[in-house]
C-alpha positions in Angstrom: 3.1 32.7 32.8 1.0 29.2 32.9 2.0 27.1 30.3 -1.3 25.0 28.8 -1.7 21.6 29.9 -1.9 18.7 26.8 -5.3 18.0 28.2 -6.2 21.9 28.1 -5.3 21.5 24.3 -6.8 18.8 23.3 -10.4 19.8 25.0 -11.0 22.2 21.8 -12.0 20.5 18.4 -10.0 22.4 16.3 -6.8 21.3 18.3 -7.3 17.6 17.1 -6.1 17.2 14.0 -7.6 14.9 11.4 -5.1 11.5 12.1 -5.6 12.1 15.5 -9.7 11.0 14.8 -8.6 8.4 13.3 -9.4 6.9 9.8 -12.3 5.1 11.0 -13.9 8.1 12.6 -13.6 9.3 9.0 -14.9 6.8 7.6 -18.7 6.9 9.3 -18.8 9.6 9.3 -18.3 9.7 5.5 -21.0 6.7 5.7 -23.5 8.6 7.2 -23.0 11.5 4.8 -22.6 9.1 2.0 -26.0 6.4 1.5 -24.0 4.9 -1.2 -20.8 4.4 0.1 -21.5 2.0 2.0 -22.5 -0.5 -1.2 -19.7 0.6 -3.0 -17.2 -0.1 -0.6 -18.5 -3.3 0.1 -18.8 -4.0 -3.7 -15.4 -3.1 -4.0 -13.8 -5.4 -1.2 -15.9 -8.4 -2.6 -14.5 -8.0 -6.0 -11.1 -7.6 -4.7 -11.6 -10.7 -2.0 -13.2 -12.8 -5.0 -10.9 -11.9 -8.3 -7.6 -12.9 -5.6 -9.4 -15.5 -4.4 -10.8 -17.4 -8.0 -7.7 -19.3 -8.6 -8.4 -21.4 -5.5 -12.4 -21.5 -6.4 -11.4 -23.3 -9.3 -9.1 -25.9 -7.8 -11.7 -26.5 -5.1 -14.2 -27.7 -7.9 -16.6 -24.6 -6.9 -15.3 -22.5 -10.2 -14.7 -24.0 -13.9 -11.5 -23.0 -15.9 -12.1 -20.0 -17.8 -9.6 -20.7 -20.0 -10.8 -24.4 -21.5 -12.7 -24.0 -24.9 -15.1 -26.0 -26.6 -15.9 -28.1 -23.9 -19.5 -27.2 -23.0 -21.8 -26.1 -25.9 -21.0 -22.2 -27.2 -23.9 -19.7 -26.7 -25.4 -21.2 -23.9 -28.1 -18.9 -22.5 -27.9 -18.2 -18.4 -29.1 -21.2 -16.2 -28.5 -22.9 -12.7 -25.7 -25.1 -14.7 -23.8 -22.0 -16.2 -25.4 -18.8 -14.6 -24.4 -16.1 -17.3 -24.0 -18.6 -20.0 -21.3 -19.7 -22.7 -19.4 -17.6 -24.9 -19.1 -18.0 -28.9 -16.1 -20.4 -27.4 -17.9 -22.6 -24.7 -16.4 -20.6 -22.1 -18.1 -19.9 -18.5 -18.8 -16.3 -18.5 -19.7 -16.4 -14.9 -15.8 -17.8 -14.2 -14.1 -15.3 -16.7 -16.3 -12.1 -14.9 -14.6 -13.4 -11.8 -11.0 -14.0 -13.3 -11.7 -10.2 -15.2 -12.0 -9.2 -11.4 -8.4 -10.7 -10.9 -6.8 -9.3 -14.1 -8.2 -6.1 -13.2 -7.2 -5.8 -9.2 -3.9 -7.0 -10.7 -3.5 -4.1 -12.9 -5.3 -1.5 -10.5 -2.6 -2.5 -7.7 0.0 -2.6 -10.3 -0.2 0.5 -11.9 -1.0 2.9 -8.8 1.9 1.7 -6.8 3.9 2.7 -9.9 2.1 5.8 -9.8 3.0 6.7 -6.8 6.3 6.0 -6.8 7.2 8.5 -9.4 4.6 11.2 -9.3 4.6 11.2 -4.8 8.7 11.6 -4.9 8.8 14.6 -8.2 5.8 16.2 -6.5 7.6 16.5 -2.9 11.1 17.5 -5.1 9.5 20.2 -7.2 7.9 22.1 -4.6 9.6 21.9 -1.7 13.2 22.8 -4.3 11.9 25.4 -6.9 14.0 27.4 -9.5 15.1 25.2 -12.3 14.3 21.7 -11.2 10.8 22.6 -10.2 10.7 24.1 -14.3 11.8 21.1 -15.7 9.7 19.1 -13.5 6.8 20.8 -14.4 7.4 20.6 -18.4 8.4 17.0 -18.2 4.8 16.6 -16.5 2.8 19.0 -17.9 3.9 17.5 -21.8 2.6 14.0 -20.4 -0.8 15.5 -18.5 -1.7 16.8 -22.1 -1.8 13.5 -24.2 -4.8 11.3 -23.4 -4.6 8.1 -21.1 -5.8 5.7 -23.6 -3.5 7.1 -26.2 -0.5 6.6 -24.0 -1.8 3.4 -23.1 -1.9 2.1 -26.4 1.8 3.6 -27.6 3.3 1.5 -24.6 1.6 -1.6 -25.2 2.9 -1.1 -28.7 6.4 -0.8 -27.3 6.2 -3.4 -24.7 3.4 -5.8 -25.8 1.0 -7.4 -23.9 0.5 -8.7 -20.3 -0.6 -6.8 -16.9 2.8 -5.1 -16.6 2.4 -3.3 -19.9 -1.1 -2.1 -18.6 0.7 -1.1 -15.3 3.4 0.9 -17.3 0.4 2.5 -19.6 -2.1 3.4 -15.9 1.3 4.7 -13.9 2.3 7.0 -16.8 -0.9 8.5 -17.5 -1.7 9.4 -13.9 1.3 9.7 -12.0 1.4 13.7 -13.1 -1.3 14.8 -11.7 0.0 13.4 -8.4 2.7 14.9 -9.3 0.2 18.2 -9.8 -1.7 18.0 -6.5 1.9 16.9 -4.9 4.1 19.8 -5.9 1.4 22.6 -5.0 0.5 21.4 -1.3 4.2 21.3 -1.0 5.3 24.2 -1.8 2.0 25.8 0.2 3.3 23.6 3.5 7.1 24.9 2.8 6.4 28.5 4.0 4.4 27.5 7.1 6.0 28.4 10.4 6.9 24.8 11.2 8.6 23.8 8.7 10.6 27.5 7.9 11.3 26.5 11.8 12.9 23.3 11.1 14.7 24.5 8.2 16.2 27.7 10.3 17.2 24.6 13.0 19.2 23.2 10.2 17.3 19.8 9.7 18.4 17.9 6.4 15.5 18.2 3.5 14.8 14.6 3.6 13.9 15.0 7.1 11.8 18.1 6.6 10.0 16.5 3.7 8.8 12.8 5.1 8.4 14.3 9.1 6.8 17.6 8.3 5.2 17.2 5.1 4.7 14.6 3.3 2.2 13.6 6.7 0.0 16.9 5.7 -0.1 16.2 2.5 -1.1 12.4 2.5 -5.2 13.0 3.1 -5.1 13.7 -0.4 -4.1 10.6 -2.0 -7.1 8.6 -0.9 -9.1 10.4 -3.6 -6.6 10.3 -6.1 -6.2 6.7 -5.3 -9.7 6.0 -6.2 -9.4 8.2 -9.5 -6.5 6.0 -10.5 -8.2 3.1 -9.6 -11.4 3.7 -12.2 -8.9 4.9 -14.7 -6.9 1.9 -14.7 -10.0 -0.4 -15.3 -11.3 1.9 -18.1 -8.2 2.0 -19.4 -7.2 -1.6 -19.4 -10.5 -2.6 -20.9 -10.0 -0.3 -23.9 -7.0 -2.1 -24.3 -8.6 -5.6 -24.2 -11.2 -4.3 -26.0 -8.4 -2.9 -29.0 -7.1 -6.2 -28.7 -4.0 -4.6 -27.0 -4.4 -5.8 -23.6 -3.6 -8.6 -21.7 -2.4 -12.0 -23.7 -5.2 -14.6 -24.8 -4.8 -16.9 -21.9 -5.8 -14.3 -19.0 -9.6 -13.7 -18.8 -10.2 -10.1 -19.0 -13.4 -7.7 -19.2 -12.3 -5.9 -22.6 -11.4 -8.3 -24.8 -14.7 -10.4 -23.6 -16.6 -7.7 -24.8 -14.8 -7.3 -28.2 -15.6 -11.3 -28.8 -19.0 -10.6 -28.0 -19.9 -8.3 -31.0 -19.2 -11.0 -33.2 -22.3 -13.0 -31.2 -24.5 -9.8 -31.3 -23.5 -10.2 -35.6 -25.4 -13.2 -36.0 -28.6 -11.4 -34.6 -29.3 -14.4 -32.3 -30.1 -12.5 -29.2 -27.0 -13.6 -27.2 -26.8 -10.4 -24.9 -25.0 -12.1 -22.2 -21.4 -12.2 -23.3 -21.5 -8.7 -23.4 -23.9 -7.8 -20.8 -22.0 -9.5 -17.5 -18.6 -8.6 -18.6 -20.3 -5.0 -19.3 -21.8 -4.8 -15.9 -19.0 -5.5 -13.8 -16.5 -2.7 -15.5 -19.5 -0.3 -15.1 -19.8 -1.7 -11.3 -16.2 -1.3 -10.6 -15.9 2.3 -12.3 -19.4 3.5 -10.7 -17.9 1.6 -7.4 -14.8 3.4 -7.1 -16.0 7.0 -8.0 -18.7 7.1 -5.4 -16.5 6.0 -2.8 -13.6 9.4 -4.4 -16.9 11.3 -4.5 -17.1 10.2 -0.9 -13.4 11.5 -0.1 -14.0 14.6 -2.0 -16.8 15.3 0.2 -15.4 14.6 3.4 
């Protein structure tokens, strides 16, 4: 019998499997499916590139402290001086958008690699084990999965007070059980494939099983759950900001921006722009980040 040659296999689509395209294949295509991807993606990179980079706009001279008060005249309408104004406290709404953008990355980054961390590792345990620890698993997550994100959110930054680690804490334990979720069932779908019942019978360790042969299968679908997190997280920190539970005073941030802007739209002076900039860009970031998991989803 005539074994198949590698090239013989790899002549046939379905042979190649999707990491051996590549991620960039993925990609355009996804782009060419996808008008809108394209902006978001390069909305998203821009805020990232711009929130790490503000800290050395300002000491260049190119971006004023967002943090100083009183020194230029509150309520300043948009000009070429201060493009999206003053606030109620003489701050430069354009600089505290941009430091928002770095509060927010901060916390996005933050509280996903948390995420992961705990709900990737349970997911993999639970499904590929079963019996008792895959029970308790699955109560322990399924108790958290039923309270609301913001509620959590707002009992931990009553525990651990405020700062972009609390926030972190508040985004990873909201979301990491439904990686968990999505963890746990392609697991225990791979575990009775003939590969991996193979290199069980051959007596390879679980560790080994799981990260070589399947934890690789089932990392396509964290892309789109990254994304998902990555809204949440700025939804979620902004509610917090906005509750006055968020970050402390002396980091710029998007929520409590907006909060201090209701008391401008109280003196029924028309001053829409401390709301309506810091508005914008956590609508931008969330509409942003759900095209491009829309995108994923898709592909």
């Amino acid at each position: 019998m005539i074994e198949p040659s590698p090239t013989h296999l790899t002549s046939h689509p379905e042979a190649v499997s999707a990491p051996q395209l590549g991620w960039w294949l993925l990609v355009r295509r996804a782009l060419a499916r996808q008008p809108l991807l394209g902006p978001s993606l390069t909305f998203i990179v821009l805020s990232a590139v711009v929130g790490a980079g503000a800290p050395s706009l300002q000491a260049w001279g190119w971006l004023r402290d967002p943090t100083v008060f009183l020194d230029y005249q509150p309520h300043l309408p948009p000009s070429t001086d201060f493009w999206m104004g003053t606030t109620s406290l003489g701050h430069d709404v354009w600089a505290r958008v941009l430091f928002g953008a770095r509060a927010a990355w901060q916390t996005i980054l933050a509280g996903t690699s948390l995420a992961l961390v705990l709900g990737i590792p349970l997911g993999l345990l639970s499904g590929y084990s079963g019996g008792w620890v895959d029970r308790v698993l699955v109560f322990a997550m399924d108790t958290i999965y039923t309270l609301p994100g913001l509620l959590l959110a707002i009992v931990v930054s009553f525990v651990l007070g405020p700062g972009i680690g609390t926030a972190a804490v508040a985004v990873a334990i909201a979301y990491s059980p439904l990686y968990f979720r999505v963890l746990r069932s392609q697991t225990a779908s791979l575990k009775s494939r003939g590969y991996v019942e193979a290199a069980i019978a051959a007596g390879a360790p679980s560790v080994r099983v799981l990260t070589r042969h399947i934890f690789p299968n089932v990392l396509p679908s964290l892309p789109v759950l990254l994304t998902l997190n990555a809204a949440d997280a700025i939804l979620i920190t902004a509610a917090l900001g906005f509750l006055g539970l968020g970050l402390p005073e002396d980091i710029p941030e998007w929520g409590r921006d907006l909060r201090l802007a209701l008391e401008a739209f109280s003196t029924g002076e028309g001053i829409w722009w401390t709301a309506v900039f810091p508005g914008l860009a956590i609508a931008l970031s969330v509409t942003a980040l759900s095209w491009v998991g829309d995108a994923l989803t898709d592909d």
